[in-house]
C-alpha positions as CSV (number, residue, x, y, z in Angstrom):
1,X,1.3,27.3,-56.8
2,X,1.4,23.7,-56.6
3,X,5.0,23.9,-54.7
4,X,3.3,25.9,-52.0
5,X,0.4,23.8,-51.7
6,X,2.4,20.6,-51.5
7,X,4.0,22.5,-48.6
8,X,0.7,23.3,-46.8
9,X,-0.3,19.9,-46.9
10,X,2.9,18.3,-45.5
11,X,2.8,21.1,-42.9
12,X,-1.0,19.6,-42.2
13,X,0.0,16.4,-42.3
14,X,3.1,17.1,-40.0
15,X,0.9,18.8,-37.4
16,X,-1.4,15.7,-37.5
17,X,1.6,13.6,-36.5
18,X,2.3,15.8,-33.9
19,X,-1.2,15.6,-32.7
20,X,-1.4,12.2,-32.5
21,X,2.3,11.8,-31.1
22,X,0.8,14.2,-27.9
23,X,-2.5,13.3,-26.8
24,X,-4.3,14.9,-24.1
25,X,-7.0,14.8,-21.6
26,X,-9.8,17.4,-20.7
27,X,-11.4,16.5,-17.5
28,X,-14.7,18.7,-17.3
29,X,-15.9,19.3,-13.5
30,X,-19.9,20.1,-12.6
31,X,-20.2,19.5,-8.9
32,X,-22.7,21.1,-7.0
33,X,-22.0,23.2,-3.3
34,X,-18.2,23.6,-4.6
35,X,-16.9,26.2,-2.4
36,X,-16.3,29.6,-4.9
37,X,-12.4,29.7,-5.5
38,X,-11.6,26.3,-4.2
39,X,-8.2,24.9,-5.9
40,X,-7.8,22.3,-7.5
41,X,-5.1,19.9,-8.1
42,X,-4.9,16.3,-10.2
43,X,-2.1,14.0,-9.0
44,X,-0.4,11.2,-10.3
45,X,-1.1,8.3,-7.3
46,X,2.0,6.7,-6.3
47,X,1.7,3.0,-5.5
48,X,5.2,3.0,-4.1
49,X,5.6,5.0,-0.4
50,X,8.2,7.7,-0.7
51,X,7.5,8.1,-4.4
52,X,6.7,12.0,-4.8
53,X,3.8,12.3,-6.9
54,X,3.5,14.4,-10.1
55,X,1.0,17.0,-11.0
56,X,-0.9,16.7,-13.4
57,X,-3.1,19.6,-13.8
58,X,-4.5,22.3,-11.0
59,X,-7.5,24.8,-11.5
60,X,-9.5,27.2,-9.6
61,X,-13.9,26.3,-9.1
62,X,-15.8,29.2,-10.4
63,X,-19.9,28.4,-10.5
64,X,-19.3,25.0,-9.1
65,X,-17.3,24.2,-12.4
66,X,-13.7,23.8,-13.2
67,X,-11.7,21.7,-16.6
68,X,-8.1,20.4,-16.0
69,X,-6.2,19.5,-18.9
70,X,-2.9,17.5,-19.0
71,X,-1.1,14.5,-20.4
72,X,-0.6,11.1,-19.2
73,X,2.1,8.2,-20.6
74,X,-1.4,5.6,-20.6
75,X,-4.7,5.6,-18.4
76,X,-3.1,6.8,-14.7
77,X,-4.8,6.0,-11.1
78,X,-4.9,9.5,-10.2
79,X,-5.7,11.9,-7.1
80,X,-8.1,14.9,-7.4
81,X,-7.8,16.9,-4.3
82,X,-10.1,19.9,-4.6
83,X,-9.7,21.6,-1.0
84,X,-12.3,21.1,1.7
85,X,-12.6,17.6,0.2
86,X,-11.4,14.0,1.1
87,X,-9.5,12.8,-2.2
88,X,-11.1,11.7,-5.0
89,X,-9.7,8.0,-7.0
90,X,-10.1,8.0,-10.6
91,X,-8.3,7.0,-13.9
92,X,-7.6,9.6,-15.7
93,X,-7.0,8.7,-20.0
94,X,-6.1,10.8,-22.7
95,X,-9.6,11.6,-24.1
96,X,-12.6,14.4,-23.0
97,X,-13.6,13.3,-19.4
98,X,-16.8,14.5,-17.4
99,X,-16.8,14.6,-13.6
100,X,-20.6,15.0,-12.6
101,X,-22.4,14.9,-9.1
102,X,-24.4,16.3,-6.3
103,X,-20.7,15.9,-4.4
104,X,-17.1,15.1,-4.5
105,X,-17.8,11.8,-2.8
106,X,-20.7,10.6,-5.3
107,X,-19.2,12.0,-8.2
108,X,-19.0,10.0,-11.3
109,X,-16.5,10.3,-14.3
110,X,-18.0,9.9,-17.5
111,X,-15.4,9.1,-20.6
112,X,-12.5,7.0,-19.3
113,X,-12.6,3.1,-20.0
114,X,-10.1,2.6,-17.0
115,X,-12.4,4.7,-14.6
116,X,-15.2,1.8,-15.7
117,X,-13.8,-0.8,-15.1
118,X,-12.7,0.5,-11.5
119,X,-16.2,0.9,-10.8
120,X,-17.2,-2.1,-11.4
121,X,-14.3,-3.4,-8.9
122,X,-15.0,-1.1,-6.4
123,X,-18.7,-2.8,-6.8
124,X,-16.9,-6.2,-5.8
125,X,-15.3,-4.6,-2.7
126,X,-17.7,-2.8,-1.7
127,X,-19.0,-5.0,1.4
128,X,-15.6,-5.8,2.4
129,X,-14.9,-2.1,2.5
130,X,-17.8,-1.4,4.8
131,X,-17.1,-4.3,7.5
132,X,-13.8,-2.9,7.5
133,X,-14.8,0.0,8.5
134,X,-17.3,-0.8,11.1
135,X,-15.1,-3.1,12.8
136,X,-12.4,-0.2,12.8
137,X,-14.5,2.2,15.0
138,X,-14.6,0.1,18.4
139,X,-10.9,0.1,17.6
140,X,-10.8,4.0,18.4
141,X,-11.2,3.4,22.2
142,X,-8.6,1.0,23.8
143,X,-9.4,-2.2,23.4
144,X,-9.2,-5.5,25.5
145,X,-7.1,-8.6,24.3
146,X,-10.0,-10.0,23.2
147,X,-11.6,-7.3,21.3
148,X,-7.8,-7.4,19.3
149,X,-7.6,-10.9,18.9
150,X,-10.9,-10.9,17.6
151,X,-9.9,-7.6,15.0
152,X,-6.7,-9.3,14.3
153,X,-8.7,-13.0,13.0
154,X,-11.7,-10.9,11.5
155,X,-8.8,-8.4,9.2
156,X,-7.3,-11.4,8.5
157,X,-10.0,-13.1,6.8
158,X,-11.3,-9.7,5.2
159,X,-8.1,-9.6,3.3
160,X,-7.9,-12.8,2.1
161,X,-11.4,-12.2,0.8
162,X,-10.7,-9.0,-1.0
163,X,-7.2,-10.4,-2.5
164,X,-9.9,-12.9,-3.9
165,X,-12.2,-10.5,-5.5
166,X,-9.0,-8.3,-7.1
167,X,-7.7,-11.8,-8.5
168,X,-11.2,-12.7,-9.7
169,X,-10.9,-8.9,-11.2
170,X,-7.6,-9.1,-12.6
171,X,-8.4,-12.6,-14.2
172,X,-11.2,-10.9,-15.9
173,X,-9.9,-7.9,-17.3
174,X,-6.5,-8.7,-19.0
175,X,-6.4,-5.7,-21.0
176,X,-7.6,-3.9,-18.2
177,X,-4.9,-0.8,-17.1
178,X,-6.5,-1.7,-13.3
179,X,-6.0,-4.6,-13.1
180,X,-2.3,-4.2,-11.8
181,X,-3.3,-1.1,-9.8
182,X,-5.8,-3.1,-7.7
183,X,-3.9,-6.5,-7.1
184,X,-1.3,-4.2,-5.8
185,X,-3.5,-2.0,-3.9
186,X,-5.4,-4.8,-2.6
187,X,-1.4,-6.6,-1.8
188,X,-1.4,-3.8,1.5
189,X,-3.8,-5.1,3.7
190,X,-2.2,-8.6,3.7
191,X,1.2,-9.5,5.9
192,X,2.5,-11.6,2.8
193,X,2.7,-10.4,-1.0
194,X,0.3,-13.7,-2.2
195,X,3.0,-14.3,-4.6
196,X,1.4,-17.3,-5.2
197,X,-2.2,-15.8,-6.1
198,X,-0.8,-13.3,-8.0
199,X,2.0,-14.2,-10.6
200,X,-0.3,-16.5,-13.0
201,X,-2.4,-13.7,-13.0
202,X,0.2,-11.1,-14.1
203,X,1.5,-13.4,-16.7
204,X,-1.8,-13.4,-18.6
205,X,-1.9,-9.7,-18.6
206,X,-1.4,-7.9,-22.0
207,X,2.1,-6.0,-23.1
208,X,0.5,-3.3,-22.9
209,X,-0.6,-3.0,-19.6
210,X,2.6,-5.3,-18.1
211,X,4.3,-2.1,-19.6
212,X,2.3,0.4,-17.5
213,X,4.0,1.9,-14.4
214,X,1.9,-0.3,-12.2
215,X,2.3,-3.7,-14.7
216,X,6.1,-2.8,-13.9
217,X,5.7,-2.2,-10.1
218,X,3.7,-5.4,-9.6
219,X,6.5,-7.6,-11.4
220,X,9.1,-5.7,-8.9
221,X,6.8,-6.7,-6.0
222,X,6.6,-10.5,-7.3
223,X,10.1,-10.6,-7.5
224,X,11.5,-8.6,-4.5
225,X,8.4,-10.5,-2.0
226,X,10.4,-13.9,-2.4
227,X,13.3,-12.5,-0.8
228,X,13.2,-13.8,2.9
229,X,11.4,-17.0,3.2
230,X,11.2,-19.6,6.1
231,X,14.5,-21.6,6.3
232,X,16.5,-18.4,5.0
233,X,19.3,-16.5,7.6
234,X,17.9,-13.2,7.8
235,X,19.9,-10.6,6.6
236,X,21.8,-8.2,9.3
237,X,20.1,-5.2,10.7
238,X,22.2,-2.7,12.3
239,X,20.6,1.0,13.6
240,X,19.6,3.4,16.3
241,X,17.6,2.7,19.3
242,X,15.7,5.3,21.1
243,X,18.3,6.7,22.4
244,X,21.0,7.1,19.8
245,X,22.7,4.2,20.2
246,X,24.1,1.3,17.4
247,X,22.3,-2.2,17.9
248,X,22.9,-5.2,15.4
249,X,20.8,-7.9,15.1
250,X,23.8,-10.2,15.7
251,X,24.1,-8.2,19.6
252,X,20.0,-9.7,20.0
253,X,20.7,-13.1,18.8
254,X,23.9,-14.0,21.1
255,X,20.8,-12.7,24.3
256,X,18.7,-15.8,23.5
257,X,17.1,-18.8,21.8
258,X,14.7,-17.2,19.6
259,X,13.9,-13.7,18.4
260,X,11.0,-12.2,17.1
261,X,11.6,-9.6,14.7
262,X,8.9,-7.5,14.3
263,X,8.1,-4.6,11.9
264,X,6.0,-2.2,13.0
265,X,5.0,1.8,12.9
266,X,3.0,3.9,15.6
267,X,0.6,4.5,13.4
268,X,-0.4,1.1,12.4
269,X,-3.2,-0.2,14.6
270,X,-2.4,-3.8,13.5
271,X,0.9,-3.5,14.9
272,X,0.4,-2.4,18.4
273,X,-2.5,-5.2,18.6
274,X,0.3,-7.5,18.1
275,X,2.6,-6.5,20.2
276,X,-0.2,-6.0,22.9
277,X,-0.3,-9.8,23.0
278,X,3.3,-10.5,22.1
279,X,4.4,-8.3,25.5
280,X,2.3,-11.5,27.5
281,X,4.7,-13.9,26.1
282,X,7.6,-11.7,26.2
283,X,6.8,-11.3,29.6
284,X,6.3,-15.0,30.2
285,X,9.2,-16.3,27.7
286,X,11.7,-13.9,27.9
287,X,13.5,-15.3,31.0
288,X,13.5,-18.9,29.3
289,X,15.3,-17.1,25.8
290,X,12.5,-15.3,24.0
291,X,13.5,-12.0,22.7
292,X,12.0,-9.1,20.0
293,X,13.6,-6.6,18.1
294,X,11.4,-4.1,17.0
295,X,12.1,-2.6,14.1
296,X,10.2,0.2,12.6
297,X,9.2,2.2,10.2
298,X,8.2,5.4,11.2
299,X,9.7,8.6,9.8
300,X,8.1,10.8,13.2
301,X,10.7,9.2,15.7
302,X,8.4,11.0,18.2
303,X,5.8,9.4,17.7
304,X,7.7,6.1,17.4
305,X,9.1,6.5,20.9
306,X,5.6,7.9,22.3
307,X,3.8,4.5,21.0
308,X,6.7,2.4,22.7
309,X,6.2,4.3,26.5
310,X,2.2,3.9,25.7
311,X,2.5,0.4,24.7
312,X,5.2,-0.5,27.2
313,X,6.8,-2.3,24.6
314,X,10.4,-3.1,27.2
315,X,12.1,-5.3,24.5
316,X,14.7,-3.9,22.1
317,X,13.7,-1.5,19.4
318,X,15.4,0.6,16.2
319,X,14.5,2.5,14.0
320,X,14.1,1.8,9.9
321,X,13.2,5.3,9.0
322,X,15.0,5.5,5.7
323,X,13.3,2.1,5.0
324,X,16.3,0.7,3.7
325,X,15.8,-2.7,6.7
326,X,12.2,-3.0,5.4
327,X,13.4,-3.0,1.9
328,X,16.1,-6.1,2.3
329,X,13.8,-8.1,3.6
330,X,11.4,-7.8,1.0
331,X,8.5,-6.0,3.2
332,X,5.8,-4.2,1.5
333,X,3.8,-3.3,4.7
334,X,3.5,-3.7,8.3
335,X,2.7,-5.6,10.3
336,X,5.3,-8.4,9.1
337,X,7.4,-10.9,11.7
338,X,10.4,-13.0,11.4
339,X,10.9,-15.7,13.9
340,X,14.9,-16.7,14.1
341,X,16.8,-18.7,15.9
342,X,19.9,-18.3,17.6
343,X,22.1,-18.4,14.5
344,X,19.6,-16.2,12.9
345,X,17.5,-19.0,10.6
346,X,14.3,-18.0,10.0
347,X,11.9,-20.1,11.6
348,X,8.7,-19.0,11.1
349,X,7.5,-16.2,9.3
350,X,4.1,-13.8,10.1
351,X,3.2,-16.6,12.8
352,X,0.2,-15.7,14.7
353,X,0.1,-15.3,18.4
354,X,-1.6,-18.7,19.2
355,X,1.1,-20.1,16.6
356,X,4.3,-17.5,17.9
357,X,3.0,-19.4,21.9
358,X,3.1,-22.7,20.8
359,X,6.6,-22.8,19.2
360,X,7.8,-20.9,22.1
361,X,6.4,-23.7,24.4
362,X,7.6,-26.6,22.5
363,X,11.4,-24.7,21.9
364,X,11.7,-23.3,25.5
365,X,9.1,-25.3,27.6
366,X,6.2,-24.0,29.2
């Protein structure tokens, strides 16, 4: 008798172990006007383009409710995508989680640490967040050169604040599992990884969270954003124009003085500012030794070529679909520009147009 109760109880204890060796989440749904029978899917977020996402649970609404339950490595920037709905942000932990609200969009998510402190960041951004989108909208109709150059300086300074408020964040929370999701998040809407900004930051985070798969990606991005600087030869490019054919960046340097690489997608509004105001010096230069090479990064090569006839874009351009150009020279998002010289030195790096128009005058006279 005693045999078989010492047996129960290891078996008890063992399934404890287990237990706590395989924790779980419950995420609890109540939204009102869900639409009977909607699915629902919870995603891993990549941080990384081109990284497939996992799922992580998937249900079906019945009476406005629905529960997901799952398992995640440590608290995980998730996606919930319930259809008929933008995407919902959250962190998702291992614990019992409550998602309440009178819609997707004001929904709140009772039970996750993680998904309180992002709050209280989103808080900070909030009015950065907003100009951004109200200076987007005039944006939607073409604009004049002015209204671009005035975009351009006013996203600028937009992004310098909010990589202030996700350092101010990060410096604050530590311990905090979003504090490497935000500095990177935040990292995308500036030309240049602030290297700078961010690496005394991410050396006071804890083990724990430098350990986390976005403590991991933002020690990658510190280390791969230092890898073309002014004063470095920029590593060869070789790929397919428009139509088909093999052009090296060596073929562009032996037409001219100086070369503007520029990296670039259809899509990116940014981007075709730019090179709205860079085609008045091209125009202007090119004759004297000023040349481009656009390079970009768009995986719909229609739409690629389509923005180049819109644009009238008449300098060189090839394609980066695979990403593999953009991932030698240390790019993490587009816009970014390399100014070389002949022999391919890096000159100036992200210069902005007034700065781009004055080397070009000093280097090849007005």
């Amino acid at each position: 008798m005693k045999k078989r109760l010492l047996t129960i109880a290891v078996l008890l204890m063992g399934g404890g172990v287990y237990a706590q060796t395989n924790p779980s989440f419950v995420l609890t749904a109540k939204i009102k006007n869900l639409k009977e029978g909607a699915r629902v899917i919870l995603l891993n977020y990549k941080l990384s383009k081109g990284e497939k996402s996992d799922t992580l649970g998937s249900a079906i609404v019945h009476d406005g409710k629905f529960q997901l339950k799952g398992s995640v490595p440590g608290p995980t920037y998730a996606n919930l995508l319930i259809s008929g709905n933008l995407p919902y942000q959250l962190f998702v932990e291992n614990s019992k989680m409550e998602l309440v609200g009178d819609s997707v969009k004001s929904a709140n998510v009772v039970g996750s640490k993680s998904q309180t402190d992002y709050i209280v960041f989103k808080k900070m951004v909030a009015p950065i967040e907003e100009e951004i989108l109200a200076m987007s909208k005039p944006l939607a109709k073409k604009p004049t050169n002015e209204e671009r150059e005035q975009f351009i300086n006013k996203a600028e300074a937009l992004a310098a604040n909010r990589v202030e408020q996700a350092c101010s964040f990060a410096t604050q929370h530590p311990t905090s599992f979003v504090s490497p999701v935000v500095l990177i998040t935040t990292a995308q809407y500036k030309l240049d990884f602030p290297v700078d900004a961010y690496l005394p930051i991410y050396n006071k985070l804890s083990d724990a969270v430098k350990r986390s798969y976005a403590g991991k990606l933002l020690k990658y991005r510190l280390d791969n954003a230092k890898m073309v600087r002014e004063g470095d030869m920029a590593p060869a490019i070789s790929a397919k124009t428009p139509d088909g054919k093999d052009l090296s960046l060596a073929e562009v340097l032996n037409e001219g003085k100086l070369t503007l690489i520029d990296f670039w997608a259809s899509w990116c509004g940014p981007c075709r500012a730019y090179g709205a105001e860079v085609r008045e010096l091209y125009a202007k230069y090119n004759s004297k030794g000023f040349n481009v090479l656009g390079v970009s990064v768009d995986t719909n090569l229609e739409q690629w070529k389509k923005a180049i006839a819109e644009d009238r874009t008449e300098w060189h351009h090839v394609s980066d679909a695979n990403l593999k150009i953009k991932k030698v020279y240390g790019i993490l998002a587009v816009p970014a520009t390399f100014l070389v010289d002949a022999k391919g030195k890096v000159i100036a790096k992200n210069p902005k147009v007034e700065e781009l128009e004055q080397i070009l005058a000093k280097e090849l006279g007005e």
